[in-house]
N, C-alpha and C positions, 0 to 999 in steps of 0.2 A: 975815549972808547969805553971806559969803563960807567960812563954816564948813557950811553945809550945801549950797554948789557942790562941796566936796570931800567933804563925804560923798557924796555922790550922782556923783563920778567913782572911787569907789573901786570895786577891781577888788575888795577882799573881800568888799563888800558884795552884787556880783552874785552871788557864790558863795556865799554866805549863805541870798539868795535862791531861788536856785537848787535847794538842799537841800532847804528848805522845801517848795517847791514839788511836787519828787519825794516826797517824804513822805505829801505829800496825796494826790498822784496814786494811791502804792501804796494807801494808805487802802482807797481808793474801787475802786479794781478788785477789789481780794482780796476786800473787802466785796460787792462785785457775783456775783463767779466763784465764790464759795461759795452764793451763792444756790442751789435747787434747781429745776429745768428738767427737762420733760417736751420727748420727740422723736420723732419717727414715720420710721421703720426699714420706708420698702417696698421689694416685690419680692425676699425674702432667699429666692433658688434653694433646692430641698429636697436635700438628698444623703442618699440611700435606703440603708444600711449593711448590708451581706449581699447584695446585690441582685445583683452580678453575678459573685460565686464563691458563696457558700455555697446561694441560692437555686439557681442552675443545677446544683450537685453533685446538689442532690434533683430535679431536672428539672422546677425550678419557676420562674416569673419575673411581675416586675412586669407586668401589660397596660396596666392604666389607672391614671394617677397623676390622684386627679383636683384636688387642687390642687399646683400645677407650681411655685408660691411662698406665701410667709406674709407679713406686715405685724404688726409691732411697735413697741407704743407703751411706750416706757423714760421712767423716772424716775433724776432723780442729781445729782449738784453740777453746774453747768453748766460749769466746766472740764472736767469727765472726760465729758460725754455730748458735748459739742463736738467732742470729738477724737476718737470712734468713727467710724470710716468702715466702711460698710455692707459693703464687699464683703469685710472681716475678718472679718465675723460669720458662724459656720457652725450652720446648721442641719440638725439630723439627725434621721433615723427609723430605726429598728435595727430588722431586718426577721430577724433571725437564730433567731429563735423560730418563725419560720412554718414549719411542716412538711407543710402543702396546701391545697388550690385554695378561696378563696373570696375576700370581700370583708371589708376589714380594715379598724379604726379607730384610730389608732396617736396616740399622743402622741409630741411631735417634740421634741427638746431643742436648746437655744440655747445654744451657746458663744462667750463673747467675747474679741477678741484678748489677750494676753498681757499686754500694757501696762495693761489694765484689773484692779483689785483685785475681790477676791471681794466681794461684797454691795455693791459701791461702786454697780452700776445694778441698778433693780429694772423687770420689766417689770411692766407694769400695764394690759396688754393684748396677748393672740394675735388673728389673725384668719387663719385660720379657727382652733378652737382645737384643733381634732383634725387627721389626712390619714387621706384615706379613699384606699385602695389594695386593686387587686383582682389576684390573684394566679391564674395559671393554669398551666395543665401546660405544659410546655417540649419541644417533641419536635422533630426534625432528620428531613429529608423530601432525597432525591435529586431534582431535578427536571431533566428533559429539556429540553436546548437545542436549540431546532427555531428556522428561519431561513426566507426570504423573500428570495427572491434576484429583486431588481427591474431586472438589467440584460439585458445583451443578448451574444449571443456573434456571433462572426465565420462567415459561412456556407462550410463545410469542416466545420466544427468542433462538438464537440457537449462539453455541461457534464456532469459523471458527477456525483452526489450530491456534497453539500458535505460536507468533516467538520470537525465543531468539537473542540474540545479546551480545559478537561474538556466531555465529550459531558453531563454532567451537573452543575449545579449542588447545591448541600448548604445549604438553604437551613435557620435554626432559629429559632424562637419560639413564639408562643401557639398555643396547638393546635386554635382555631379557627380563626387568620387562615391557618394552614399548610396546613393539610386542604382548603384549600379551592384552590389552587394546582395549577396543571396543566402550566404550562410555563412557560421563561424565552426568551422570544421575542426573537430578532435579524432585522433590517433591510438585508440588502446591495443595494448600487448599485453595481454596473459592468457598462462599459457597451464593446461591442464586443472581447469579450475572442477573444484568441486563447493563450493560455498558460494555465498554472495558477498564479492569482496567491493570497498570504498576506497577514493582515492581521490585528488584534485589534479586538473592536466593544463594546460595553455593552450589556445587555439588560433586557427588561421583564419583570416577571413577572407574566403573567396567571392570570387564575380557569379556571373551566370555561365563562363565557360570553364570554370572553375579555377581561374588562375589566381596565384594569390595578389591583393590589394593591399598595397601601398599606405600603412598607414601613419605616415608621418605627421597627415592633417588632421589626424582624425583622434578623438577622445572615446572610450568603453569604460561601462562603469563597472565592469567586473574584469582583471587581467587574466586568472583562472577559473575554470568550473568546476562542479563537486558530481565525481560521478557514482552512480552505485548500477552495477554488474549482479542482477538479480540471476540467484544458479538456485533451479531444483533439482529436487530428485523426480525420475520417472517411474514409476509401477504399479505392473499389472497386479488386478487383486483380484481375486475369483468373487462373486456374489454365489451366498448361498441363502438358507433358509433353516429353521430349527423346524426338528419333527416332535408332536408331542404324539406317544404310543395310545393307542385307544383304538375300539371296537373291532379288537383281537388281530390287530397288526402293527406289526410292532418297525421298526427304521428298516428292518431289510428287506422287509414286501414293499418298500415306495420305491418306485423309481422316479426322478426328481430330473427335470428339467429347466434351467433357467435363460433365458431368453433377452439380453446378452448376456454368457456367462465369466465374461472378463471384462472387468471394467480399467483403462489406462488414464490415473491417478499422477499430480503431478504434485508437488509441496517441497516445506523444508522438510532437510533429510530425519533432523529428529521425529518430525511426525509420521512420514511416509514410512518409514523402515521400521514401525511398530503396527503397522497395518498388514495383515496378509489374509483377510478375507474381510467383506460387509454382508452383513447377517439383513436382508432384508425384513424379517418375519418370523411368526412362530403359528406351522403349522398341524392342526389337531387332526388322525387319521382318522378318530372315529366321526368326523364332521360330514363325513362322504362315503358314499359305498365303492365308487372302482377308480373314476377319474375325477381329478378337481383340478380347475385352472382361475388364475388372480393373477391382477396387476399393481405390482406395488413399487413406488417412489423410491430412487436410489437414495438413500440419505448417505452425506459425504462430512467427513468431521471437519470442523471449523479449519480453513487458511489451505483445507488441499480444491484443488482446481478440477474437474473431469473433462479430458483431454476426448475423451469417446464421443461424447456428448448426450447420450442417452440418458434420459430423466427418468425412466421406466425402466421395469422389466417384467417380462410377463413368466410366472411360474406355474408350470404344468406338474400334476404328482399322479401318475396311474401304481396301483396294485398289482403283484402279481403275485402269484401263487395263491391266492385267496379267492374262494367264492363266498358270493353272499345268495342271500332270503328271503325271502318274505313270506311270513309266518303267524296264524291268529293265535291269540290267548284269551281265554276266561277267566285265567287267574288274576283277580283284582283286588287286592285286600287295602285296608288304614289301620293305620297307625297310632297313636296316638291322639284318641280320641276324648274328648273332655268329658267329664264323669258325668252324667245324668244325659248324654247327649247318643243319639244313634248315626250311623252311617251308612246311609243306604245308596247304594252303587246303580244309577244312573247308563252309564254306557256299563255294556256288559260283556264286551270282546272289545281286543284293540288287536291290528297290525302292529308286529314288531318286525324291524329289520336285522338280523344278525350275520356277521360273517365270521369264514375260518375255512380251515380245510377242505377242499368238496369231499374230502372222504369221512368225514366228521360230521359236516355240517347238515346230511342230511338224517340224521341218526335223532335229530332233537327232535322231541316230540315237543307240543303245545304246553304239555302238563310242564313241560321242564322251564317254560317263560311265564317269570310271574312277575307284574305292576305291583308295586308296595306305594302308595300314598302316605305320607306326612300330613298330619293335621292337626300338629301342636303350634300352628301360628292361627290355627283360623279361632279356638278357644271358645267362646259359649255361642259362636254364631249360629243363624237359625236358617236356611233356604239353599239354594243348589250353588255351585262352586265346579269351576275346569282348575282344574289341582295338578298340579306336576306330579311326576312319580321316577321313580326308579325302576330299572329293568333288572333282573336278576338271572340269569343261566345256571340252573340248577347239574350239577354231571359232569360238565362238558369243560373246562376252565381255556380249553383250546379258542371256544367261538365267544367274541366279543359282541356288544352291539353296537350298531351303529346309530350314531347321533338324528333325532327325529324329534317329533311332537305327536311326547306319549302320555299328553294329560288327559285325562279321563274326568267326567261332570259325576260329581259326588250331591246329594239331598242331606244334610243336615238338619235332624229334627230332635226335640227333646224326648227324651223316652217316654212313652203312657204313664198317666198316674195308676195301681192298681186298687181297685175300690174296696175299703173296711171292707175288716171282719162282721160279721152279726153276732150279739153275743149269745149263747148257746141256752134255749129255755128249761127253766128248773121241771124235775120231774115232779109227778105226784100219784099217788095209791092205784091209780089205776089208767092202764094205757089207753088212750088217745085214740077214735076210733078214725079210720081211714077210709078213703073211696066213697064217702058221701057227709052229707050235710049233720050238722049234730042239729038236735031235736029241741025241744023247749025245756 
């Protein structure tokens, strides 16, 4: 008894055991894992080989894949088919032979990972056992981005066309789903604008009946657009005109008419909102005796727009409360005459025209209008000359003149030389007889 309490506490003995036991174990597993086992391998994705360089080179491409996975039933030692993991397994369809458009039945081939020896698994079933693939023309279409602007602007203010950027999409695939594509349609909302605001959006792209297109086949070389929401300002600016005072009427005797006198001005708001009238002109009263009418070109400052459209305007300017004259003078005098030189006056009366109060204006006498000539530019010259002058209203400072052509023809001549003295003969004893001949 006591011989087999130590055998049965001996530590070799569990080691022994031990051995034994591992021996068996491998036995029975190796014996198991060489066994041969069948495995069912679904959903292994197809990868279509030429499909998106060499088919597009000839302007051709997949449309319809119509099976998008296969299933595979493998035979093999159930070690080595244990340890395939499905998403190692590549299956492929080599599309590199098609050279145009129709519907294909393509045998797909199965590779398996690395790790796996050749002939080690055998499949022993495809489903489906072919892929049918249908192949069409590939053509690239510009399409127009048109938008939808659902907000609101601020009142002053008006929206100019939107511009997007690219104004066109380059949309490319099957050359039925392309063809049939009309527009890449954008969506704006804002709302109370008063500026020109920027911003990037994503678009649809619709058919001809607007519906939207499917584009799972399809490639766009831009996924957003870049839009800019041009916002001005609107306003009215009056057109007027500058008075210059002259020929004794002065800004409150015109009455001033401008023809159109409001002009609808559109711009940024910095510039518009520093505008409140365009000064066409500058008009001189003495240049006219009752009525004067002109047309003069709106000029518009750089970046505003005129919504009116008018290029013109024609400005009428009647007096009132004023009469005018017409009136002769003899007074003709120069001025500044060069020393040894005379000025001898040519015309001898001129019409002057003057206006002012009728109750003044007929009170001037002739004597009260005098021509004054200038003739320190003409200097040692010698022959006749039409000389400008000045008009002068002597009394009266009420009546002005009005602008004419009041030169007057002046002669130019050197003054006479006056001839020696004689000198004065000596007397002698006895005077000199007179009234006849002297004698011998």
């Amino acid at each position: 008894m006591k011989t087999i309490k130590k055998i049965a506490s001996s530590r070799a003995l569990y080691i022994v055991l031990a051995c034994i036991l591992s021996v068996i174990l491998w036995l029975y597993v190796a014996s198991y894992a060489n066994t041969d086992m069948e495995a069912e391998l679904t959903g292994l994705e197809i990868n279509y080989v030429g499909g998106d360089d060499i088919l597009r080179d000839r302007k051709l491409l997949v449309t319809e894949k119509d099976q998008q996975s296969v299933s595979l039933t493998i035979l093999g030692k159930r070690n080595v088919v244990s340890a395939i993991n499905k998403d190692e397994v590549e299956v492929s369809v080599d599309l590199t032979d098609i050279r145009s458009t129709g519907v294909y039945e393509k045998v797909y081939t199965v590779t398996f990972p690395a790790s796996v020896k050749e002939d080690a698994v055998l499949i022993v079933k495809r489903s489906p056992e072919y892929v049918t693939v249908n192949i069409d023309n590939l053509i690239t279409k510009p399409v127009e981005v048109r938008g939808d602007f659902e907000g609101s602007v601020q009142d002053g203010y008006m929206q100019e066309p939107i511009v997007y950027e690219p104004a066109t999409v380059m949309v490319s695939g099957p050359e039925e789903v392309v063809s049939h594509i009309a527009c890449a349609k954008v969506v704006l909302d804002r709302e109370n604008l008063n500026r020109t605001v920027t911003g990037t959006v994503s678009y649809t792209l619709l058919d001809y009946e607007e519906k939207a297109v499917d584009t799972q086949e399809l490639s766009m070389d831009v996924e957003e657009v870049r839009y800019t929401i041009p916002i001005v300002m609107v306003k009215d600016i009056v057109l007027t005109v500058d008075l210059i005072e002259g020929g004794g009427a002065k800004a409150t005797n015109a009455v001033v008419e401008v023809k159109p006198n409001v002009l609808t001005v559109t711009g940024d708001a910095e510039l518009v909102q520093g505008i409140n009238q365009i000064t066409l002109g500058a008009i001189d009263l003495a240049s006219f005796e009752q009525t004067y009418t002109a047309t003069y070109p709106i000029p518009l400052p750089n970046g505003a727009e005129n919504l009116t459209g008018d290029k013109e305007a024609i400005v009428t300017v009647n007096i009132r409360g004023l009469a005018s004259r017409h009136i002769l003078t003899t007074k003709i005098s120069f001025i500044n005459v060069s020393d040894g030189y005379t000025a001898n006056p040519i015309t001898q009366y001129k019409e002057v025209v003057i206006r002012g109060p009728e109750e003044i204006i007929y009170l001037v006498a002739p004597d009260n209008v005098q021509l004054v000539a200038d003739l320190s530019e003409y200097g040692n010259a010698v022959g006749r000359y039409s000389v400008p002058t000045t008009v002068y209203i002597t009394g009266f400072s009420e009546v002005g003149v009005v602008e004419g052509n009041y030169n007057v023809v002046v002669s130019l001549e050197p003054e006479p030389e006056e001839p020696p003295e004689e000198p004065p003969e000596e007397l002698s004893g006895e005077e000199p007889e007179t009234g006849g001949e002297e004698g011998p």
